[in-house]
N, C-alpha and C positions, 0 to 999 in steps of 0.2 A: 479912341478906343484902344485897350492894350487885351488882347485876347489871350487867353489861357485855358489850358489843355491838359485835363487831368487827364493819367493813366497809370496801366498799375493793376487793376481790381479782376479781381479771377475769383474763382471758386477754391478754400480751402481749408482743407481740416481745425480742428482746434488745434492750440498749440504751435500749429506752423507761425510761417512769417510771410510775408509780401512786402514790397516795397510801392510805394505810390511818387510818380513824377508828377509834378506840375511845371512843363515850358511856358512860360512867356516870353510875348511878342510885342514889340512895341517903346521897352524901356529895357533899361540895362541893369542889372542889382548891382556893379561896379560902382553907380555913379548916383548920386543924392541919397533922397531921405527916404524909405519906404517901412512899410508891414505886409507880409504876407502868412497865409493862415489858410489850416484844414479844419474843415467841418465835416461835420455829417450829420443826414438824416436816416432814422431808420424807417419804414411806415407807423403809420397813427403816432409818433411823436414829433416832437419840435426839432427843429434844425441848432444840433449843438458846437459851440467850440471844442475841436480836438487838440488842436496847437497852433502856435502863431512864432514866427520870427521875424525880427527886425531889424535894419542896416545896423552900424554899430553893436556897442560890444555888448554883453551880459542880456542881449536882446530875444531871446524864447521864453516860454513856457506852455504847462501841458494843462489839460482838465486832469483833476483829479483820478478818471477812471480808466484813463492812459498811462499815468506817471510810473516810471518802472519800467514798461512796455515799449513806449512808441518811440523815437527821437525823429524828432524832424533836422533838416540843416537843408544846405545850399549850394548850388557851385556857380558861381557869379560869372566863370566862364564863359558857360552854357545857359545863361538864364534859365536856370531850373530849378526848384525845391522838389523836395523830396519829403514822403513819409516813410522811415523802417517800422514794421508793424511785425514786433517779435510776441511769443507767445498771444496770440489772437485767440480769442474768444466767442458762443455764439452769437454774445451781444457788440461784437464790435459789428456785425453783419447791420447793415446801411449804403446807401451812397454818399462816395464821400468826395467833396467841392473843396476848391482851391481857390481862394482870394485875395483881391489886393489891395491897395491903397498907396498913394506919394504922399505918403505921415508913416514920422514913428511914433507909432499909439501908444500910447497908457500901455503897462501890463495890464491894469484895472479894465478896460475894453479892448482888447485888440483879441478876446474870444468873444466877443459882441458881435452878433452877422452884421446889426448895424452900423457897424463900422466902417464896413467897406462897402467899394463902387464898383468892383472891376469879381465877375465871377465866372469860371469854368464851367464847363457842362456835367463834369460829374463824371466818377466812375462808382462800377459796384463792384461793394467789397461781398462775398459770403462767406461765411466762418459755418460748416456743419461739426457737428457732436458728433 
């Protein structure tokens, strides 16, 4: 089991920013091959990929309705990823999951929930107008 612990998610205007942590416990991002990735779901829709990064180099990318806005990154230190969630919107309003895997995935999947084995409990983001 490698547990993971999103947090982060608060109530906030449009336009603002938030930040979202995900600690993990159990493996080291120092050391081998992984992917890790934000999702979210909002209600009555499907659970999307928001971004995903991976060990080595040239390794993230965003969904399309992030790119611009959001950057995710890492600090291998601390076993933690992070989401900056600049300019927010009321559709970024969801909760939003933190996931992992020991592969470095495809770009091509690694915004696939199927992807991954290892997932967080969720935090909630709300974005008001």
């Amino acid at each position: 089991q490698v547990p993971l612990q999103a947090s982060g998610g608060g109530l906030v205007q449009a336009r603002r920013s938030l930040r979202l942590s995900c600690a993990a416990s159990g493996f080291a991002f120092a050391s081998g091959s992984y992917s890790v990735a934000w999702f979210r779901q909002a209600p009555g829709k499907e659970r999307e990929g928001v971004s995903c990064i991976r060990s080595g180099s040239s390794g993230s990318t965003y969904a399309d309705s992030v790119k611009g806005r959001f950057t995710i990154s890492r600090d291998n230190a601390k076993n933690t990823m992070y989401l900056q969630m600049n300019s927010l919107k009321p559709e970024d309003t969801a909760v939003y999951y933190c996931a992992a895997r020991f592969t470095r995935l495809l770009l091509s999947v690694c915004l696939d929930p199927s992807s991954y084995v290892y997932w967080g409990q969720g935090t909630l983001v709300t974005v008001s107008s």
